[in-house]
C-alpha positions in Angstrom: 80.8 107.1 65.5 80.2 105.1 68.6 77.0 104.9 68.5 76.1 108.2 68.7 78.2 108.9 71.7 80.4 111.3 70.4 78.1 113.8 68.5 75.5 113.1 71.2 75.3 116.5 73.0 72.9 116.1 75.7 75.2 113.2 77.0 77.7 115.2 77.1 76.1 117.8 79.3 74.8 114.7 81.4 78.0 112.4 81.9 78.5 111.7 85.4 82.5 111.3 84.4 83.3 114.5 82.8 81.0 116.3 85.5 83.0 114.6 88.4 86.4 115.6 86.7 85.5 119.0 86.0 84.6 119.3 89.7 87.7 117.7 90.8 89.8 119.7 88.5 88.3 122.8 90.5 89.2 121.7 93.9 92.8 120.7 92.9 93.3 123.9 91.4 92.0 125.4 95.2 94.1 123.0 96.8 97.0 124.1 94.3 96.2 128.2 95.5 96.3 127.2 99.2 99.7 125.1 98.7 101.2 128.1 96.8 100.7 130.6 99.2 102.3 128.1 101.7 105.4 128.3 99.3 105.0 125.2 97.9 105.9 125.0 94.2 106.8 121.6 93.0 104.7 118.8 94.1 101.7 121.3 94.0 102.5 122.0 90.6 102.7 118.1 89.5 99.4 117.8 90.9 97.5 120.7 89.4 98.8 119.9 86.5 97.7 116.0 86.3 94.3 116.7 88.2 93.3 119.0 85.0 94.7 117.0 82.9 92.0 114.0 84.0 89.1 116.1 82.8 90.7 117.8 79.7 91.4 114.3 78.3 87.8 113.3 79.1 86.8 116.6 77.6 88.5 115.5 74.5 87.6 111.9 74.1 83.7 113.1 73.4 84.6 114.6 70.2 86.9 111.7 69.7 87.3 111.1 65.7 87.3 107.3 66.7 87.3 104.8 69.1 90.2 104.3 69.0 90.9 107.9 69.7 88.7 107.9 72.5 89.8 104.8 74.1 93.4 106.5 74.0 92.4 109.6 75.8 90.6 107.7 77.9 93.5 105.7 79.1 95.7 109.1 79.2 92.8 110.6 81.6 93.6 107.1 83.8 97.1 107.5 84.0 96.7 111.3 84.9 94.2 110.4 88.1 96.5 107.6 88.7 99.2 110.2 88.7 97.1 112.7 90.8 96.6 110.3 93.2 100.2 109.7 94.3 100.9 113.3 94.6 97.9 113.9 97.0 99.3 110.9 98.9 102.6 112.2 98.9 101.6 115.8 100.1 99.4 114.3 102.4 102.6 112.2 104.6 104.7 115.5 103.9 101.7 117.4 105.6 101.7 120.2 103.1 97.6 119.5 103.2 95.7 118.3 106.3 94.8 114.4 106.2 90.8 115.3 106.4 91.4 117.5 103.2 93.5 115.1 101.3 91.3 111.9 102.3 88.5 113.6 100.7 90.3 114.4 97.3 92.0 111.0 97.3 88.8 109.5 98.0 87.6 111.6 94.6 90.5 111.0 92.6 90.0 106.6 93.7 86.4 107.4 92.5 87.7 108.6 89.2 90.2 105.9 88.8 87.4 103.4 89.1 84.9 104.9 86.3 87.5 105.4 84.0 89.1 101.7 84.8 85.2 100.7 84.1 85.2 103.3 81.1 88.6 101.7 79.3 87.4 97.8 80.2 83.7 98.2 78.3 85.5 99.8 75.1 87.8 97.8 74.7 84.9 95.1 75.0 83.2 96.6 72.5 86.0 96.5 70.2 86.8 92.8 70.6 
């Protein structure tokens, strides 16, 4: 499968991608424990939901059972960061979090975007 990729598990360990999303994942879920004890529920709960959701699907595409299976969790780990990234914005201009804080985690979540944009573009090279 994939060279390898899949079953590989020191590149697991080692993947710069699921080792950014897992540490974004962990500061959205921080971000979503100081918005809740500012009493907000709804956008803070869109956006701890999709900013897990980024890493979970990356989680899942290294035991992908094919490429194609990867490549779709791979895109479905895009949309989510995509998604995660509007919410920040949109907490950010309703200042529910401080413009320093939610720079930096849109900053992360761009950062994301563009290695999983990069991720999606060479398989689906690969494939063609």
């Amino acid at each position: 499968m994939m060279n390898g990729l899949m079953n590989d598990e020191p590149a697991r360990r080692d993947n710069p991608l699921r080792t950014k999303s897992f540490r974004f994942a962990i500061n959205i879920v921080k971000l979503y424990k100081e918005l809740i004890g500012q009493q907000e529920f709804v956008l803070s709960k869109q956006m701890v939901r999709s900013g897990t959701s980024i890493g979970a699907n990356i989680h899942e595409a290294q035991r992908a059972q094919s490429i194609a299976d990867f490549t779709a969790k791979m895109h479905i780990a895009l949309k989510e960061a995509q998604e995660t990234e509007y919410w920040l914005m949109l907490l950010k201009e309703t200042d529910y979090i401080d413009h320093s804080t939610a720079d930096a985690a849109i900053k992360d979540c761009e950062e994301l975007i563009k290695m999983l944009t990069a991720t999606t573009k060479k398989t689906a090279e690969r494939n063609y």
